[in-house]
C-alpha positions in Angstrom: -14.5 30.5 -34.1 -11.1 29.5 -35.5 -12.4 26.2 -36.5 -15.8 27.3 -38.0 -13.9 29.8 -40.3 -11.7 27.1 -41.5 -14.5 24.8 -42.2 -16.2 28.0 -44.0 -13.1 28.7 -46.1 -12.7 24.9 -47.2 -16.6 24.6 -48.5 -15.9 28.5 -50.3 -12.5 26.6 -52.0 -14.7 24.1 -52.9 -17.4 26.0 -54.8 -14.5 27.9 -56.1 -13.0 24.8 -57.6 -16.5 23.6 -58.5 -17.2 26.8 -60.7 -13.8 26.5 -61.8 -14.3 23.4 -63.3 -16.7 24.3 -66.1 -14.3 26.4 -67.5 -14.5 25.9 -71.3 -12.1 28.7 -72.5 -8.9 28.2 -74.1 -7.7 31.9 -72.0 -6.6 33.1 -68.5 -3.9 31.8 -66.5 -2.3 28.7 -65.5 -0.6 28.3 -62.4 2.5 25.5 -62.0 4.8 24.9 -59.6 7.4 22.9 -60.1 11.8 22.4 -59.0 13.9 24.3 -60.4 15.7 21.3 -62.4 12.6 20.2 -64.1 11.9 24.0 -65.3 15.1 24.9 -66.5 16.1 21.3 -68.3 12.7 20.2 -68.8 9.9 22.9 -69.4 11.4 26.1 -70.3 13.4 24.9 -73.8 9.6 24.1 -75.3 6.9 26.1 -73.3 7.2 28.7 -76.1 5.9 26.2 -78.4 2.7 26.0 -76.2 2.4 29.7 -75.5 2.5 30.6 -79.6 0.2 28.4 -79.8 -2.1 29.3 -77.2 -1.7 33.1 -77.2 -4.3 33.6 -74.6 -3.2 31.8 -72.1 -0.6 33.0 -69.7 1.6 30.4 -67.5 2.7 31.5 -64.1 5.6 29.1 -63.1 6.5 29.3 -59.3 9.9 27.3 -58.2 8.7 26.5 -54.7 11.1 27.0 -52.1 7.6 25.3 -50.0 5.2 23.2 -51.3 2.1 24.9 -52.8 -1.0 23.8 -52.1 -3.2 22.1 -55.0 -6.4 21.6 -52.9 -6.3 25.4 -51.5 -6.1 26.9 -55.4 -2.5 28.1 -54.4 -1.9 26.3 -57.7 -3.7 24.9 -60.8 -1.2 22.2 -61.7 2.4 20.4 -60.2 5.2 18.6 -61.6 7.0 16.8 -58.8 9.4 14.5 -58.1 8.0 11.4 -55.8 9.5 8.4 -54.5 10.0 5.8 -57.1 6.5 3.9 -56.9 5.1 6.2 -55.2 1.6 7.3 -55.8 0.4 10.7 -55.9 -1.0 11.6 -52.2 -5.2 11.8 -52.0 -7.2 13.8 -53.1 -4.9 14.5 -56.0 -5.3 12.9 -59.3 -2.3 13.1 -61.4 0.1 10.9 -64.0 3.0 9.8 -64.3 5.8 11.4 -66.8 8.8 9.0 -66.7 10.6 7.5 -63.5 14.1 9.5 -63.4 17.5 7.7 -63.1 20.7 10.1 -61.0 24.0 9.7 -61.2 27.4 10.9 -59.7 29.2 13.8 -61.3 32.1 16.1 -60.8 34.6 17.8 -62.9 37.7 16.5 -64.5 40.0 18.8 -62.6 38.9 17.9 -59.5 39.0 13.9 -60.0 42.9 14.4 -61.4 43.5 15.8 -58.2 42.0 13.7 -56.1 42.6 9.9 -55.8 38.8 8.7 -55.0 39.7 5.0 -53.7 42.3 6.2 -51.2 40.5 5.9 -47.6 41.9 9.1 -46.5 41.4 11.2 -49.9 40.2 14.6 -49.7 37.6 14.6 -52.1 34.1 15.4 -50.8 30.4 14.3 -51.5 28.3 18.0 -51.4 25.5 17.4 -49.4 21.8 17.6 -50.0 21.1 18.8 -47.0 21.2 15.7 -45.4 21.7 15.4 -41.1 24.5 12.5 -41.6 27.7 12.6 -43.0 27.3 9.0 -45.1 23.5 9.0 -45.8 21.9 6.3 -47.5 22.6 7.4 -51.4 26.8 7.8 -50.3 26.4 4.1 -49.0 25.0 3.3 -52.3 27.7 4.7 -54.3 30.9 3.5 -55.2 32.7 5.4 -53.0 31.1 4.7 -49.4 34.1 5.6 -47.9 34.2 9.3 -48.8 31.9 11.8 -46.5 29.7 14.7 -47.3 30.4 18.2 -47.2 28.4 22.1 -46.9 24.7 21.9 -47.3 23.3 22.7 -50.6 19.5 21.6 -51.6 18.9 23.1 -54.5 20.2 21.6 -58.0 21.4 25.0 -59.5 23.6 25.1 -56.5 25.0 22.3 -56.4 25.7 22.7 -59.7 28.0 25.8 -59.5 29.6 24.0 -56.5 30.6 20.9 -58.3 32.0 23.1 -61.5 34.0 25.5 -58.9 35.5 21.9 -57.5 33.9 22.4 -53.9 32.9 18.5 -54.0 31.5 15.7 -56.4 27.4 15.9 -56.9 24.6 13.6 -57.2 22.0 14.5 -59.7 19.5 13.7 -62.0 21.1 11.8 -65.4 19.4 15.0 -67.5 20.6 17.8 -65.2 24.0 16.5 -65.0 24.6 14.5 -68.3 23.6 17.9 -70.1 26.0 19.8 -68.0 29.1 21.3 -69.8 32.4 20.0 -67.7 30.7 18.0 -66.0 31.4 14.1 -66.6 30.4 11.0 -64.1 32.7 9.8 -61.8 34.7 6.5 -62.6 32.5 3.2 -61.7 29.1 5.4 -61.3 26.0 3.5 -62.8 22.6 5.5 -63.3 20.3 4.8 -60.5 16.3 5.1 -60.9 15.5 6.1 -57.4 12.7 9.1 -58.5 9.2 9.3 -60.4 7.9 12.6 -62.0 4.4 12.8 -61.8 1.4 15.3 -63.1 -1.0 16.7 -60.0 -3.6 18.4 -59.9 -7.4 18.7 -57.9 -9.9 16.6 -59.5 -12.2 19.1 -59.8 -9.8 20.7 -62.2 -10.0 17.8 -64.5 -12.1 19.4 -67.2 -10.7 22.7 -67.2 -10.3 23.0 -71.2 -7.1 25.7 -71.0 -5.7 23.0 -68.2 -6.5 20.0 -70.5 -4.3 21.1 -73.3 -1.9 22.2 -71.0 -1.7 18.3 -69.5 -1.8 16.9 -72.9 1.4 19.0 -73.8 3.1 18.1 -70.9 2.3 14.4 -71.4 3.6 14.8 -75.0 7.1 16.6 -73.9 8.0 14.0 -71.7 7.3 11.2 -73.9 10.0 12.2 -76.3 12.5 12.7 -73.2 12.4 9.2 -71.4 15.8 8.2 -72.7 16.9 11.6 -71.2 15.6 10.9 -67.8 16.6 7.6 -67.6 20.2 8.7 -68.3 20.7 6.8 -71.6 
C-alpha cells in the first residue's frame, strides 16, 4: 500500500507542477532556499530592489539546515553551492552564477600571538565539521602542519569564532574579504574550489513571477564575479 501511495503522490506533484507551470501572473509567492552566506552577503543587500519592483510578489527565503526538495514543491527555486564543475543533479535544470574562490582568514590579534610556521604552535584551523583532524583543504593550505579544532558548519559561526580568536577560518573570498577584522592569513592565495548554481524543476521554467525572479538573479551575480572570485 506504502508503495502505491508513493507512486499516487509523485503523479499528484506532477499535475501540481504541470498546472503550475502555466502560471502567467506576475503575483503569489516564491519559495528559495539557499545558505546562509549567500543570503546575507549575496541576496539580502538588493532583494528590495526586486520586491519594489514587483509588489505582488512575496519571496519566502528558507536557510536550510536540510536540503529542500525541488521536485517534491518543497521549494520553487535554489541557489547552492556545488562542486567546482559540477553539474546540477537530474531532473533539475539550472545555471550557473559564478564559480566561488575561499580563502584563509583570522584576526590580527590572534596571528600576533601565534607564530604559524612553528611545528608546535598553538594556533588552530576551526573545523567544518570535518571527521579528521588534517582534511584535505588544511593539506592544501600553507600551513599543513597546524590541526583543526571544535566543529562549526555554518559560516555565521565560524565567523564569530574566528573574530572571538577560537581559531583561523576558511571561507568564501566575499564572506571573509567583506568581514570587518578580519584579514587573510600570511602566504594564503584564493582558491576556486566551489560553483553557485540556479535550480529549479523544469516544469517550473515558464512560470512568469519565477522567470523575472531568475533573470534578476542572473543580473545580480553578474556584477559580483570579481567579488566571488576574491579579487
Amino acid at each position: 500500500m506504502l508503495e502505491f501511495a508513493e507512486q499516487a503522490e509523485d503523479v499528484l506533484q506532477s499535475a501540481e507542477r504541470h498546472l503550475q507551470g502555466k502560471d502567467t501572473e506576475l503575483s503569489g509567492d516564491i519559495r528559495l532556499t539557499t545558505p546562509d552566506v549567500i543570503a546575507t552577503q549575496l541576496l539580502l543587500p538588493s532583494l528590495a530592489d526586486f520586491t519594489n519592483k514587483y509588489r505582488d510578489i512575496d519571496i519566502d527565503v528558507r536557510i536550510p539546515t536540510n536540503l529542500y526538495d525541488l521536485t517534491r514543491r518543497e521549494v520553487d527555486i535554489a541557489i547552492r553551492f556545488l562542486g567546482f564543475g559540477a553539474p546540477p543533479p537530474d531532473p533539475l535544470i539550472g545555471r550557473k552564477l559564478g564559480s566561488v574562490a575561499s580563502c584563509f582568514y583570522a584576526t590580527e590579534d590572534y596571528l600576533n600571538q601565534h607564530d604559524l610556521n612553528d611545528i608546535d604552535t598553538q594556533a588552530r584551523w576551526l573545523s567544518w565539521g570535518d571527521q579528521e583532524r588534517f582534511p584535505q583543504w588544511v593539506k592544501s593550505s600553507p600551513y599543513p602542519h597546524i590541526p583543526t579544532r571544535f566543529q562549526l558548519d555554518h559560516g555565521g559561526t565560524q565567523i564569530g569564532a574566528a573574530l572571538a580568536g577560537m581559531g583561523m577560518t576558511m571561507l568564501p573570498c566575499f564572506l571573509g574579504d567583506n568581514t570587518a577584522d578580519l584579514k587573510r592569513v600570511p602566504k594564503a592565495v584564493p582558491c576556486v574550489n566551489h560553483d553557485i548554481w540556479m535550480l529549479s524543476h523544469p516544469d517550473n521554467r515558464d512560470v512568469t513571477r519565477l522567470r523575472r525572479f531568475r533573470e534578476f538573479i542572473v543580473t545580480l551575480f553578474d556584477d559580483k564575479q570579481n567579488m566571488l572570485a576574491g579579487k
